[in-house]
Biopython code that builds the backbone (N, CA, C, O; Angstrom):
import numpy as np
from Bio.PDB.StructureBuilder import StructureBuilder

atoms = [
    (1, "UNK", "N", (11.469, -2.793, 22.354)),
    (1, "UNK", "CA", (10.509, -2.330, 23.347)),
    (1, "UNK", "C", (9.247, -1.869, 22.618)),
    (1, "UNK", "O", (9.262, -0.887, 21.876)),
    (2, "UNK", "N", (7.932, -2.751, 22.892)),
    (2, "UNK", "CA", (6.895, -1.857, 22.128)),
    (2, "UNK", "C", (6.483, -0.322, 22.673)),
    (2, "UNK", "O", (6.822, 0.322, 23.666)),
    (3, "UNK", "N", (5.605, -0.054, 21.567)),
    (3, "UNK", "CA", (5.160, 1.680, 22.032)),
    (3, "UNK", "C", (3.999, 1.267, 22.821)),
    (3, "UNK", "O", (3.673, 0.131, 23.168)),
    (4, "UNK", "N", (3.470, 2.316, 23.028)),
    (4, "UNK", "CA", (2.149, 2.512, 23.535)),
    (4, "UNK", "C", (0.991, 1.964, 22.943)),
    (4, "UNK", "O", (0.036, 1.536, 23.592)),
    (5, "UNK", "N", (1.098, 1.980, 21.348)),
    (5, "UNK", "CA", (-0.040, 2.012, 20.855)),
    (5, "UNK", "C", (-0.301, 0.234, 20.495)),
    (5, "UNK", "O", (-1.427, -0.238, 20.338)),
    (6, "UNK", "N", (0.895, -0.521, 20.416)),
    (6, "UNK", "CA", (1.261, -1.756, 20.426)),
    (6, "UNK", "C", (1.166, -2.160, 22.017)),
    (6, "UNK", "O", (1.012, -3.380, 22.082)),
    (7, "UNK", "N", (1.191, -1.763, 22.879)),
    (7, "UNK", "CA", (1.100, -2.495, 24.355)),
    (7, "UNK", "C", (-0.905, -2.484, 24.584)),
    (7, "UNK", "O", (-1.592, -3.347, 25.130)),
    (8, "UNK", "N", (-1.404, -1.011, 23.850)),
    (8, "UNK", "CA", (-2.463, -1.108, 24.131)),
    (8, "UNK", "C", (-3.369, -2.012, 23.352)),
    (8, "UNK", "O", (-4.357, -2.599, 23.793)),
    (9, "UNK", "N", (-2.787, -2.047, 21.858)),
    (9, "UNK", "CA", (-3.323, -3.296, 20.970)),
    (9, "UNK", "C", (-3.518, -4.576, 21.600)),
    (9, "UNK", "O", (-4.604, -5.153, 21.541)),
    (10, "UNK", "N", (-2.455, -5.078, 22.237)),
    (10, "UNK", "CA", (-2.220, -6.639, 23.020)),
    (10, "UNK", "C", (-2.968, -6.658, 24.021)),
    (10, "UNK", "O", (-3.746, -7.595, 24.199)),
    (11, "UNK", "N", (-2.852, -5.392, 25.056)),
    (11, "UNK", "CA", (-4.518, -5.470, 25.429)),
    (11, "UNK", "C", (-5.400, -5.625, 25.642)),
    (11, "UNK", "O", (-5.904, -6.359, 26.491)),
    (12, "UNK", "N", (-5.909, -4.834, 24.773)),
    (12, "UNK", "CA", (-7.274, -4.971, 23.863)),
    (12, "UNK", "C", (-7.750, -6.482, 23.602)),
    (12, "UNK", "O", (-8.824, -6.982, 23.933)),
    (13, "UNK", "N", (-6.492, -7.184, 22.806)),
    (13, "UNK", "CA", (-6.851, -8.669, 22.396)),
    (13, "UNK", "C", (-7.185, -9.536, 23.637)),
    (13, "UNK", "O", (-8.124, -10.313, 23.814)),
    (14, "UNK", "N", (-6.023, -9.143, 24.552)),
    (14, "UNK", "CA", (-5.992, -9.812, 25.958)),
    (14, "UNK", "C", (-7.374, -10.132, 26.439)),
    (14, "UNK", "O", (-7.841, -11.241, 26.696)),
    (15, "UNK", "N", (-8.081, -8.667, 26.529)),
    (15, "UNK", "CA", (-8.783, -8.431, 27.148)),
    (15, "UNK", "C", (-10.116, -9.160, 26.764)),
    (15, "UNK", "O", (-10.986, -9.687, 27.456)),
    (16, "UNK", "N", (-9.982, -9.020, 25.576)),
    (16, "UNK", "CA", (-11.403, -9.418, 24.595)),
    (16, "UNK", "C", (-11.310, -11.136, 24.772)),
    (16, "UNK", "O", (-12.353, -11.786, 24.711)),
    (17, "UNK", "N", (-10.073, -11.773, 24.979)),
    (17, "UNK", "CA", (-10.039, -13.421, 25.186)),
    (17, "UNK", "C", (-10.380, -13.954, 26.597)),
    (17, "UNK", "O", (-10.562, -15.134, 26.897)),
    (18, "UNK", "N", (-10.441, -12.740, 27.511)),
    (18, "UNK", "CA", (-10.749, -13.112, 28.884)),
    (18, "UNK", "C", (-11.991, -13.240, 28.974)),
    (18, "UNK", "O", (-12.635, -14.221, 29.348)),
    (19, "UNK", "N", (-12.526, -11.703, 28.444)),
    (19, "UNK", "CA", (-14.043, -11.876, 28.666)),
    (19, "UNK", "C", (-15.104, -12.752, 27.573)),
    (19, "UNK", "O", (-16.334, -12.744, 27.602)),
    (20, "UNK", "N", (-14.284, -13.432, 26.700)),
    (20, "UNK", "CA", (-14.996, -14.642, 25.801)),
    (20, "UNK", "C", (-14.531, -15.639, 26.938)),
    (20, "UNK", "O", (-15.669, -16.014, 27.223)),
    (21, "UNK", "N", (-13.748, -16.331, 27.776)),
    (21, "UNK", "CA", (-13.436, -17.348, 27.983)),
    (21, "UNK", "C", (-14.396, -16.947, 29.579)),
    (21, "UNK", "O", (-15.058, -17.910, 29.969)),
    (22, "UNK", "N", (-14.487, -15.864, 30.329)),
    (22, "UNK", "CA", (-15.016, -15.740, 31.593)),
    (22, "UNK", "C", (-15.989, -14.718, 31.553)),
    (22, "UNK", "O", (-15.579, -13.575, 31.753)),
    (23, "UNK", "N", (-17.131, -14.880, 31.348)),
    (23, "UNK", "CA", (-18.475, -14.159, 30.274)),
    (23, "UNK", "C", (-18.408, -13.203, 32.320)),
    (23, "UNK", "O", (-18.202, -12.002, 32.492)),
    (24, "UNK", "N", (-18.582, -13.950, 33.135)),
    (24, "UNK", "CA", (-18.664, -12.786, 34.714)),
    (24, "UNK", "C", (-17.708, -11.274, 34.535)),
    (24, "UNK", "O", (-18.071, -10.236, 35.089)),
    (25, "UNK", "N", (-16.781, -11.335, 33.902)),
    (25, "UNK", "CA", (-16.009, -10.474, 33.750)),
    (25, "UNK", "C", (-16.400, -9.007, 33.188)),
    (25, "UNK", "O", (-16.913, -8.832, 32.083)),
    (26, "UNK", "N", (-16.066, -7.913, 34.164)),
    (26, "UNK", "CA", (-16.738, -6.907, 32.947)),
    (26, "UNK", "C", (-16.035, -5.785, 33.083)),
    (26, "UNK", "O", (-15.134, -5.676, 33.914)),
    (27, "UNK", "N", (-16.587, -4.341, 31.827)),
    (27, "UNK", "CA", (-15.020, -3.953, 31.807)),
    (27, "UNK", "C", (-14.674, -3.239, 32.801)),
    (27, "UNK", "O", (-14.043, -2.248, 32.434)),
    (28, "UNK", "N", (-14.871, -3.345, 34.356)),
    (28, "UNK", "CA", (-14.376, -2.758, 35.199)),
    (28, "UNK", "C", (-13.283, -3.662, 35.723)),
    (28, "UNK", "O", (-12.113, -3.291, 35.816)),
    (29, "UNK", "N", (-13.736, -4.920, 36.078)),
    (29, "UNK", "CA", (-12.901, -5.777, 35.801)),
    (29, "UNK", "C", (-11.335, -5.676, 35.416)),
    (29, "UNK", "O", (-10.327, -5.788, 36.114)),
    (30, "UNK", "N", (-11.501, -5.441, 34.146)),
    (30, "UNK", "CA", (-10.564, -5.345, 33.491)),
    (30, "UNK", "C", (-9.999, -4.478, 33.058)),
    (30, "UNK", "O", (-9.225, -4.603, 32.109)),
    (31, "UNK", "N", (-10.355, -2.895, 33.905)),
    (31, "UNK", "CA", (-10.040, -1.848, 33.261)),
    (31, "UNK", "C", (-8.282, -1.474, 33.948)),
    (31, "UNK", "O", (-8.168, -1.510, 35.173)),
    (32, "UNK", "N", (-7.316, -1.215, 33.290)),
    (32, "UNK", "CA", (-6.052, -0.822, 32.692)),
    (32, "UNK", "C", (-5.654, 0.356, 33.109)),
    (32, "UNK", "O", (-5.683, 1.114, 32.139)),
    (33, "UNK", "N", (-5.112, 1.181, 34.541)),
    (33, "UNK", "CA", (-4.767, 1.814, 34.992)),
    (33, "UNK", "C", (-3.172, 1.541, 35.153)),
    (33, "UNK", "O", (-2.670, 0.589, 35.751)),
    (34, "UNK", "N", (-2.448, 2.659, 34.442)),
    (34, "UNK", "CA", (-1.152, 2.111, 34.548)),
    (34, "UNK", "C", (-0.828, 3.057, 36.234)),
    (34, "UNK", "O", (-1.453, 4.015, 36.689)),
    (35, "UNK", "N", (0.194, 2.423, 36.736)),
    (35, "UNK", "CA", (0.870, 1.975, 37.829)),
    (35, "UNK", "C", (0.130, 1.039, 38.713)),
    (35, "UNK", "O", (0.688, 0.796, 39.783)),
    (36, "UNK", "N", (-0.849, 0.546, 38.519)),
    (36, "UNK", "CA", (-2.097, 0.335, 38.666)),
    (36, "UNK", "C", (-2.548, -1.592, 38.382)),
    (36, "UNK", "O", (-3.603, -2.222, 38.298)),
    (37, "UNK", "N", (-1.352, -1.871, 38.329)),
    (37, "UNK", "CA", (-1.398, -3.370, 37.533)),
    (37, "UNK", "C", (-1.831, -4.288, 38.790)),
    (37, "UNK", "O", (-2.934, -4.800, 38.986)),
    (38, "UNK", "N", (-0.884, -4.347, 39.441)),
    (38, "UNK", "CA", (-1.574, -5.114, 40.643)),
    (38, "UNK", "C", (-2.598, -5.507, 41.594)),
    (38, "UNK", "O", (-2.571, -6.568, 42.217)),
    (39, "UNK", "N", (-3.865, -4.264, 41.722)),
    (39, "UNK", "CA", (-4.835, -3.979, 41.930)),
    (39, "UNK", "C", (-5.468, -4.785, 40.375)),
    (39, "UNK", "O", (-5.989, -5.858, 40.683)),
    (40, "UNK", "N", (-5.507, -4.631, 39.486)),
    (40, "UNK", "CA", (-6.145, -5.057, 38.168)),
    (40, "UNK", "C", (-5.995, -6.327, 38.569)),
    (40, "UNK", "O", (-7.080, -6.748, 38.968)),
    (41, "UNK", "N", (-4.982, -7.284, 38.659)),
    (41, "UNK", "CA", (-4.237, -8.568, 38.461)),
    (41, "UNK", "C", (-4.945, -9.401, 39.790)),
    (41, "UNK", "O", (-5.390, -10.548, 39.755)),
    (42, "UNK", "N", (-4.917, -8.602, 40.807)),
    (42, "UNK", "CA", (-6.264, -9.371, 42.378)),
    (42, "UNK", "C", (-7.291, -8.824, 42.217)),
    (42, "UNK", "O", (-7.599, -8.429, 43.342)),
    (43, "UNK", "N", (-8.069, -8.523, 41.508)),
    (43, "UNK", "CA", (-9.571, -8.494, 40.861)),
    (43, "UNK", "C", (-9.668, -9.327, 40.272)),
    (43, "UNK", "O", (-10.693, -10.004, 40.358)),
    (44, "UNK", "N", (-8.292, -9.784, 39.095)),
    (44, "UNK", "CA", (-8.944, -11.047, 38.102)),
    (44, "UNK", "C", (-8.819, -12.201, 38.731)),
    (44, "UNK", "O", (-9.494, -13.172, 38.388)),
    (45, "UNK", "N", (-7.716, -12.264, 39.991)),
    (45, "UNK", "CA", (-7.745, -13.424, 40.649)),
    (45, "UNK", "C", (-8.495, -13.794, 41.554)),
    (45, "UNK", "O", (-8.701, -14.988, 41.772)),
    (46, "UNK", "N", (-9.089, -12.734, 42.308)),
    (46, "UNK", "CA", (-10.430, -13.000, 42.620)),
    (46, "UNK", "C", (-11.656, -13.783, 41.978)),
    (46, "UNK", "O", (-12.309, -14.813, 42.146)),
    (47, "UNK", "N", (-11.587, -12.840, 41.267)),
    (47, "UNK", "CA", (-12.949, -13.496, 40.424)),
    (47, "UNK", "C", (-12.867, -14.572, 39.548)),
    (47, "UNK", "O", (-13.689, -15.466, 39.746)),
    (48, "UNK", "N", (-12.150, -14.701, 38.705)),
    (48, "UNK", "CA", (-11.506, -16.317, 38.146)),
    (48, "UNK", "C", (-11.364, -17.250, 39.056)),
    (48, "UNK", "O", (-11.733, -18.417, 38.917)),
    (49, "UNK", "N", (-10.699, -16.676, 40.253)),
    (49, "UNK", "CA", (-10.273, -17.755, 40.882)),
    (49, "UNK", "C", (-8.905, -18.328, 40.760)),
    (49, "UNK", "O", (-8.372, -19.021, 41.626)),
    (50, "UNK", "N", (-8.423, -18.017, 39.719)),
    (50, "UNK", "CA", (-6.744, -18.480, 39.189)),
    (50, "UNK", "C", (-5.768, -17.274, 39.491)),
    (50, "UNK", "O", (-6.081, -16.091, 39.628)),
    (51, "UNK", "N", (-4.524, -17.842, 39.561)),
    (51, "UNK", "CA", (-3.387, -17.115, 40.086)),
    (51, "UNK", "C", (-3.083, -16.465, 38.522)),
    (51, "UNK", "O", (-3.588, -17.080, 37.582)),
    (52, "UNK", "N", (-2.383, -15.409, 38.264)),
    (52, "UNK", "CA", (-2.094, -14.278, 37.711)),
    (52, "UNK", "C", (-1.451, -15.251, 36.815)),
    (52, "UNK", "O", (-2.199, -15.607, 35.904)),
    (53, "UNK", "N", (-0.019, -15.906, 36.807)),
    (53, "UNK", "CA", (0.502, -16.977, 35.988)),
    (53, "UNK", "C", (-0.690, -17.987, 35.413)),
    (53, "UNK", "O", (-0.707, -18.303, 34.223)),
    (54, "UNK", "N", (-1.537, -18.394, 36.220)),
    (54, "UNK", "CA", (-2.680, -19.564, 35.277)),
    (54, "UNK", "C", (-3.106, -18.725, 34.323)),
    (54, "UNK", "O", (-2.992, -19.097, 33.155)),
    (55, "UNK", "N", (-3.718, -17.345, 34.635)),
    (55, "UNK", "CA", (-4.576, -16.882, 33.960)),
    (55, "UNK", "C", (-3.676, -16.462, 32.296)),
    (55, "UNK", "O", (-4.077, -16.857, 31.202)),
    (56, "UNK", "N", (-2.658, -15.754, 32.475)),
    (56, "UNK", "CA", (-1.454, -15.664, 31.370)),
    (56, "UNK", "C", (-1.406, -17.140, 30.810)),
    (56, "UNK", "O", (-1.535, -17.248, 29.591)),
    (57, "UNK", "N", (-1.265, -18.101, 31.433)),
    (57, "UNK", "CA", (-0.697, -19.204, 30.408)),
    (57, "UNK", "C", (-2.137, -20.204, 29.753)),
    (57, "UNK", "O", (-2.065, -21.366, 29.353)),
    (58, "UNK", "N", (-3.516, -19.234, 29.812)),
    (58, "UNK", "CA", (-4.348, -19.869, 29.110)),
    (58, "UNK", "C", (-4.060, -19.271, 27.522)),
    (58, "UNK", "O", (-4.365, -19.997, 26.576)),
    (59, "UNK", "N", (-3.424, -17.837, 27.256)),
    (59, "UNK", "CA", (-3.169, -17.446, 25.869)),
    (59, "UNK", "C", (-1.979, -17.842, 25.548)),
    (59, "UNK", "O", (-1.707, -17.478, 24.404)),
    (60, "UNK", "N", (-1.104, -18.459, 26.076)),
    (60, "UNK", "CA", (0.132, -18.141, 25.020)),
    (60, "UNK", "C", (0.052, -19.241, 24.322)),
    (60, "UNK", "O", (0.824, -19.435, 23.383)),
]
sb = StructureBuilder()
sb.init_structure("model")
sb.init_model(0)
sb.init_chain("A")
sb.init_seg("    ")
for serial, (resi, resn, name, xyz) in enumerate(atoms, 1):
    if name == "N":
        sb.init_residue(resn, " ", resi, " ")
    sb.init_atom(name, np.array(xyz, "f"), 0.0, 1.0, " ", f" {name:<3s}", serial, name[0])
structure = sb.get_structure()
């Protein structure tokens, strides 16, 4: 199970590959409220336009 400081690292990276790949994006966008994921996750699908799974399977 990672810690905290490793979930927030991945992140971070996550975060930084979205907004290189979707320059509209900004960090409100993308800002990281935990219990809070789902609200985050229909903002990005909004605005991308892609479902929560597309948007995940442009990094792995």
């Amino acid at each position: 199970m990672p810690n905290s400081t490793e979930i927030q690292g991945n992140w971070d990276e996550f975060k930084g590959k979205l907004k290189q790949k979707y320059a509209e994006l900004t960090d409100d966008d993308l800002k990281y409220e935990e219990g809070k994921d789902d609200e985050m996750w229909g903002r990005l699908e909004q605005k991308i336009g892609k479902a929560k799974k597309e948007i995940l399977s442009l990094f792995q």
